[in-house]
N, C-alpha and C positions, 0 to 999 in steps of 0.2 A: 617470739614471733606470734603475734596475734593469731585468734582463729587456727592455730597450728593444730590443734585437735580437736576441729568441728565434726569430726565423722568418727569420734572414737570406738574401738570396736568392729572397725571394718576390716576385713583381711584384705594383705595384700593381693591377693588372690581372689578379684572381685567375681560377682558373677557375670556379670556381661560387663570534573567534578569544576563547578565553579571554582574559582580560588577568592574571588571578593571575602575580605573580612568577616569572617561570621562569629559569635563568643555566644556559648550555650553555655549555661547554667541549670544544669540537671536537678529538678526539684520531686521528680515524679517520675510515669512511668516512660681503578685499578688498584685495587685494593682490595676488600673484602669480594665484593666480586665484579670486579671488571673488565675491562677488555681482553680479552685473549685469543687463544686458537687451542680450545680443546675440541673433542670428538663432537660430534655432529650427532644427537640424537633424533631418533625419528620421534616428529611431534606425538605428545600420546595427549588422547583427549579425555574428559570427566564422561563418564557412562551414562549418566542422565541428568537434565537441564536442572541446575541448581541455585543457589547463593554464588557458587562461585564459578561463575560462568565464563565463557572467553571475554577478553575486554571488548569494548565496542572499538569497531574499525575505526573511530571517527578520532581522533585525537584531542584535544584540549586547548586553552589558546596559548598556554603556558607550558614553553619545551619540557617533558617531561612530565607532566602532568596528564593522567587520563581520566575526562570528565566525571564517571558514573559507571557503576558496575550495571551491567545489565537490565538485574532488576533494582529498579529503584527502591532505597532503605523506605521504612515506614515505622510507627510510632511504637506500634504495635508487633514487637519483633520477641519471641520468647523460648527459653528451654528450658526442661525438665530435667535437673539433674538428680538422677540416684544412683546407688552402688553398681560401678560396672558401666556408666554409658549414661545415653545421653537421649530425649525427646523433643524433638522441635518442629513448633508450630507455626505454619504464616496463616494467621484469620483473615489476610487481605485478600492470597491467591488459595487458601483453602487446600490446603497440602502441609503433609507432616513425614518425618520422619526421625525412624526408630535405629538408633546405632549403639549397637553394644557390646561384650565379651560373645552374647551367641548369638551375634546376626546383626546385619544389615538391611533394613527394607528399603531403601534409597528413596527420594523424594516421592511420595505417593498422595495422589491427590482426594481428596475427603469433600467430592461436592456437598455433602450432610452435612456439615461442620456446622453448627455452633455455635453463634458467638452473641452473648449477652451478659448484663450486668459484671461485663471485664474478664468472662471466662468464655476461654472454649472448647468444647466437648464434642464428642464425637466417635466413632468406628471405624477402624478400616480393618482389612483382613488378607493379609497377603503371604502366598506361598499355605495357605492351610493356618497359619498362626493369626488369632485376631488379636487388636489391640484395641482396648476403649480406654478411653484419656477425659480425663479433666483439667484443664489445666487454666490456671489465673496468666494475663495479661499482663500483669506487674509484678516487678521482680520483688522476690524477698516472701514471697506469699509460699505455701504449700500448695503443690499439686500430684496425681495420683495418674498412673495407668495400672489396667490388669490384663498381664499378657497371658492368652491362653491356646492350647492347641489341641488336636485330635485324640491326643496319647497323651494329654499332661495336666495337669491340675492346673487352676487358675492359679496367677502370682503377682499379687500386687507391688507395684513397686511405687514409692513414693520418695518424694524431695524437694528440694529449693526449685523455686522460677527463678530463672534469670533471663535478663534484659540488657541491654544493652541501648544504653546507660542503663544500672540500677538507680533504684531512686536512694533517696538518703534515709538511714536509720535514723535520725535527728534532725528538724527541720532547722530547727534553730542553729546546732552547731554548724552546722552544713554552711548555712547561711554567712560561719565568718569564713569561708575559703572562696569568698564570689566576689573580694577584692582582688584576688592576685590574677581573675581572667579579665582585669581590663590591666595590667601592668605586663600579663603576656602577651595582650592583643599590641599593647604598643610597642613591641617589641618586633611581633609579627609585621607590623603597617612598616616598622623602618628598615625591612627585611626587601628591600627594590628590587634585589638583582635575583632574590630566591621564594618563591611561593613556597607557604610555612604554612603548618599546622601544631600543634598541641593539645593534650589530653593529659589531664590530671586526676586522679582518684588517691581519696582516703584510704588507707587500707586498714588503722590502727581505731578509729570509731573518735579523735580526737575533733575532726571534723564533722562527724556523724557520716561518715561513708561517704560524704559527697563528692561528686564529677562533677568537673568543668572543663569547658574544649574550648580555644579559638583553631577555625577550619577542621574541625576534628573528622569531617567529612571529605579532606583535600586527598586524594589517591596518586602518589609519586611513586613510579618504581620501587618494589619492595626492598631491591637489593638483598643485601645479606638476614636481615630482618626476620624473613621468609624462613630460616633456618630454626626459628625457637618452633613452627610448628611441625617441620619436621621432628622435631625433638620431642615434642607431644606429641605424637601420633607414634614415635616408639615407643615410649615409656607406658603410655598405655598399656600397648601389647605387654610392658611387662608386668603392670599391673593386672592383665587379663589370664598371666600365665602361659602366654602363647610363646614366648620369646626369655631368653633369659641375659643380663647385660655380658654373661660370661662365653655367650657362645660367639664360635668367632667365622670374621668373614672374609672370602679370600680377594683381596685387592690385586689386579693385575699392571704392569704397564700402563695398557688402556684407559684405565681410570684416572692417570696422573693427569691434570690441568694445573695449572699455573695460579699466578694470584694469593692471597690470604692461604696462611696454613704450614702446615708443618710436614706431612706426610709427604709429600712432591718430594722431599730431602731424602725420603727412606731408598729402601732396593724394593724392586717388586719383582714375582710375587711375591707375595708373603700373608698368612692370615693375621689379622686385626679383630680384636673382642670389640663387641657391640658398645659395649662400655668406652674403650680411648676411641673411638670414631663419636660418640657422643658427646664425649667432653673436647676433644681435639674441634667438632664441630661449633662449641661455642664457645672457647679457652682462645682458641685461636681463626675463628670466622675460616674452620679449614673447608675448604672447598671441592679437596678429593674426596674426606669424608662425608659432604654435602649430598655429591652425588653419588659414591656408594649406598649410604643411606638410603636415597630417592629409589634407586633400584632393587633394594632389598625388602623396600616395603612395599615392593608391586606399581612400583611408577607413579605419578602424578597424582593418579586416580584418588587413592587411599589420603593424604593430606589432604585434598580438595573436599574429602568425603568428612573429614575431621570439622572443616572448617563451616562445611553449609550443614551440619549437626549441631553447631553453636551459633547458627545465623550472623553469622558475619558476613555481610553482602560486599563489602571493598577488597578482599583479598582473593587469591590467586597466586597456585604453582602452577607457571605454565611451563618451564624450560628447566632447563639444567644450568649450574654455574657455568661461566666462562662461557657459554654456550652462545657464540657469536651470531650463528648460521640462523637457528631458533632467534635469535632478534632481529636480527633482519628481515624474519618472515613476522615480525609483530606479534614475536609470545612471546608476552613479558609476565612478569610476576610484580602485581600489584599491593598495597596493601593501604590502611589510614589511620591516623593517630587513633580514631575512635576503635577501630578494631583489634588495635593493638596492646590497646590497655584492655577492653574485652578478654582477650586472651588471657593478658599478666593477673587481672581479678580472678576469673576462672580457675588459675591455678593455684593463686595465693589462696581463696576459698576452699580450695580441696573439693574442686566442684566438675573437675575434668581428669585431675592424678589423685592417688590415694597421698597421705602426707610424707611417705615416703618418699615416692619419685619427685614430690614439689620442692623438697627440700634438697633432692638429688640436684634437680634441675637450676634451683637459685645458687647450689654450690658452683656448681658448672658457671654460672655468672657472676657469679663473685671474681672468679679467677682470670675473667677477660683481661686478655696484654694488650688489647687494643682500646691506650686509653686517652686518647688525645681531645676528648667531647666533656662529655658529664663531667668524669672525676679531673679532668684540667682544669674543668671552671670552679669544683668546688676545693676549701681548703682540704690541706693536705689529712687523712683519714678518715673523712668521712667515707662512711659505709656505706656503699654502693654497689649494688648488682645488674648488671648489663649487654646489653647486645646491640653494637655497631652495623651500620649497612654503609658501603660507599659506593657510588658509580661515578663517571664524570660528570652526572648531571643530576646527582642524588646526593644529599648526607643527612645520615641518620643517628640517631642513640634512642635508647629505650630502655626500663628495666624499672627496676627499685631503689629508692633511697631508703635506706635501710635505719635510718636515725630511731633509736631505742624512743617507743612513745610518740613515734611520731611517721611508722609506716608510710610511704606514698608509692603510689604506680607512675610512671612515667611516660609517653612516647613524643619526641622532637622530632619531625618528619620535614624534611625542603627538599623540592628541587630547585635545576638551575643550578647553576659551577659549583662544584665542591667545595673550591676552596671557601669561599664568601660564605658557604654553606653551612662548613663548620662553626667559622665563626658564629651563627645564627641558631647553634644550636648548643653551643657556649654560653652565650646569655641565655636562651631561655632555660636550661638547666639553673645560672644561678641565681634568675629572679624569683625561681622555686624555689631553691635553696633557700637564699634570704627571707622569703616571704615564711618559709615554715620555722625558723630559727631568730625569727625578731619576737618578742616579747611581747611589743605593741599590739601584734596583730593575733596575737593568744595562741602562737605554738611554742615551742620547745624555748627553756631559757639555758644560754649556756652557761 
């Protein structure tokens, strides 16, 4: 696995939407979880206005689809990742924030901020602890904070920018992966009955790291999708030491909902290690473990907090699985191709998990039994790691193709009928497929 030990020497114990067509080429800077009747939670809300804000009331013109998160994405969207957490900068609205193993400063605003020749710099100082940052604009560059406090020495921390899209390591290689986003856009355009999205990234350097999206900005119910960052926002912790996957958690009755999953089948009570509720959560898109999970790690809040620390402005936990009542009141959980491969880079980089838990976490998707998407469209053993989302008006697959030398991130995002859905996410898995494994087009020969 490429990049698999870009951080070596760190312990694990760190220290801290329209849908019209659109194809970017990035050169620079009832089923999983559907309908049911489980408990009724009371809506819990994010603590302070962020990336991932409630969706807007307004709906989309496409069932299923919700316009625009809140705040609108911009070009200029970046994080600091070093050992332990994570720094993220908006130069547009002048707010940063610091999330790590000691401490959370949550969205804080830096009207001094900054911003010139592609960096921005700046102070802020909250609760007694200050932080000054430098930080570049464009991913792949180094940038620097030094956090300091009343009782404590200064401590620099330094690391990668990341963006979203990064730009390519190689402009040229990059350049032969920007045939297959007009072979997925038409793919997309004869997709009638279901509004599509796509997000491709290099992961292996064959391409030179290049991203390309058709509608990689289209926001469809996140469905089960939603589950990989719960799963990052644990593993952390276990990377932080706070948590360990052995300790175990007591599942009740109450907790059972229906749907995707294995656990509904057990007796309850009974306790559950952190660990088979992790793997059970993406092995089998389990939905009891979904929301065990959601409640063990302080509700909503803490994912949400995950996710506006890596500037991901389309996604959203807003509800519980199976959680009917909660959608009816229009909290849903959002998410988009472009944020989702966001995510699956950040982890493959070892730039959110130490390489431990990344590898924890691709095992856990390797093992998905929910395989009627990706690996149906590809021949039989191709290597693939994955995470499913279904709704009646959602289908999804996302993950990695694993092909030795030839690394890719994936996410196939529709709404509109499942079923038609599926199909539409069938082909675009295997115009990738084809596209990375033809000769012609300079990827992998069999």
């Amino acid at each position: 696995m490429r990049k698999s030990d870009k951080n070596p020497g760190v312990p694990l114990k760190w220290l801290t939407a329209a849908v019209a067509l659109a194809v970017v080429v990035t050169t620079g800077p009832a089923t999983a979880d559907g309908p049911g009747h489980g408990p009724v939670a009371e809506p819990e809300r994010q603590a302070e206005p962020g990336y991932g804000a409630e969706p807007a009331d307004d709906q989309g013109d496409e069932p299923g689809v919700d316009p625009a998160p809140e705040r609108a994405p911009t070009s200029e969207v970046s994080w600091l990742s070093f050992p332990g957490g994570a720094f993220a900068v908006d130069p547009l609205g002048h707010t940063v924030r610091y999330r790590a193993c000691d401490g959370d400063t949550g969205r804080v605003a830096d009207p001094d901020m900054r911003v010139a020749a592609g960096v921005a710099s700046g102070e802020v100082t909250v609760d007694g602890r200050s932080f000054r940052y430098r930080v570049p604009l464009v991913g792949r560059g180094s940038g620097a904070i030094v956090v300091s406090g009343p009782q404590a020495q200064p401590v620099e921390l330094t690391g990668v920018v990341v963006t979203s899209p990064q730009p390519p390591t190689d402009q040229v290689a990059g350049a032969r992966l920007f045939p297959l986003s007009g072979q997925l856009a038409r793919v997309v355009a004869d997709a009638s009955r279901n509004p599509a999205g796509v997000t491709v990234r290099d992961l292996s350097g064959r391409y030179g790291d290049q991203q390309i999206s058709v509608n990689g900005a289209l926001r469809p119910k996140a469905a089960s999708v939603i589950k990989l960052w719960i799963l990052v926002e644990l593993l952390r912790r276990v990377d932080c030491a706070q948590v360990s996957l052995d300790d175990g958690v007591l599942v009740t009755p109450a907790d059972v909902v229906g749907g995707t999953g294995q656990l509904q089948y057990e007796t309850f009570p009974q306790v559950v290690t952190l660990h088979r509720l992790a793997q059970y959560l993406i092995k089998y898109s389990d939905n009891v473990a979904a929301n065990v999970l959601i409640t063990y790690l302080g509700g909503f809040a803490p994912v949400n907090a995950l996710i506006d620390s890596m500037n991901q402005r389309s996604t959203i936990l807003a509800r519980r699985m199976l959680d009917s009542a909660a959608a009816q009141r229009g909290e849903e959980n959002y998410t988009s191709p472009d944020d989702v491969v966001s995510l699956l880079g950040a982890v493959w980089d070892g730039e959110i998990l130490t390489p431990a838990s990344r590898d924890l976490m691709i095992g856990f998707m390797r093992e998905q039994t929910l395989n009627t998407k990706i690996p149906a469209a590809l021949p039989p053993g191709v290597p693939v790691a994955h995470k499913t989302g279904d709704l009646p008006d959602a289908s999804h697959d996302v993950g990695y193709y694993l092909i030795p030398g030839t690394e890719t991130a994936v996410a196939f995002l529709t709404a509109g009928p499942m079923e038609t859905g599926d199909e539409t996410v069938r082909r675009m898995a295997r115009t990738v497929y084809d596209f990375l494994v033809t000769p012609t087009d300079g990827a992998v020969e069999e």
